[in-house]
N, C-alpha and C positions, 0 to 999 in steps of 0.2 A: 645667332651669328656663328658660323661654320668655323673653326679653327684647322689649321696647316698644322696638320702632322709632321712635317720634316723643322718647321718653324719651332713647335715645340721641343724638339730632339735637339737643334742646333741649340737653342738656350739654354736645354740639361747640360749637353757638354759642354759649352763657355763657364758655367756656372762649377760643375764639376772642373774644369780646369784649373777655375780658379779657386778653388778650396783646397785644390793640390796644392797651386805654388806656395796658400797660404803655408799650407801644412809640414810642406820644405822649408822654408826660412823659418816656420818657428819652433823645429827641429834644428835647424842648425846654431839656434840662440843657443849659448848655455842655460838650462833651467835652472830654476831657484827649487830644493827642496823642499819635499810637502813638509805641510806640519805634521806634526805625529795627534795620530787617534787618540781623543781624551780615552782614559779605560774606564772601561765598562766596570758602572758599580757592580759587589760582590753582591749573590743574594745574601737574604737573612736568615739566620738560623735560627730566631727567636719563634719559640713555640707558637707564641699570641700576637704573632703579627699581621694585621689586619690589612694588609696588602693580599696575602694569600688566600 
């Protein structure tokens, strides 16, 4: 089945238009601060560690 080329171009840009506006309004929410990164365990120092 032959597809329209200008068919699929006008869906990319509705589709693109419409991830903009999302992208506006959910810029303009105030955001809620990420959490903070757990930290990264420290390696080990232990001679005989069977990790290494």
């Amino acid at each position: 089945m032959p597809v329209d080329p200008f068919a699929v171009l006008q869906a990319l840009l509705r589709a693109e238009a419409s991830r903009s506006q999302r992208a506006d309004r959910l810029a303009s929410e105030p955001a809620t601060p990420a959490p903070e990164p757990a930290p990264a365990p420290e390696p080990s120092t232990h001679r005989d560690d069977p990790t290494r």
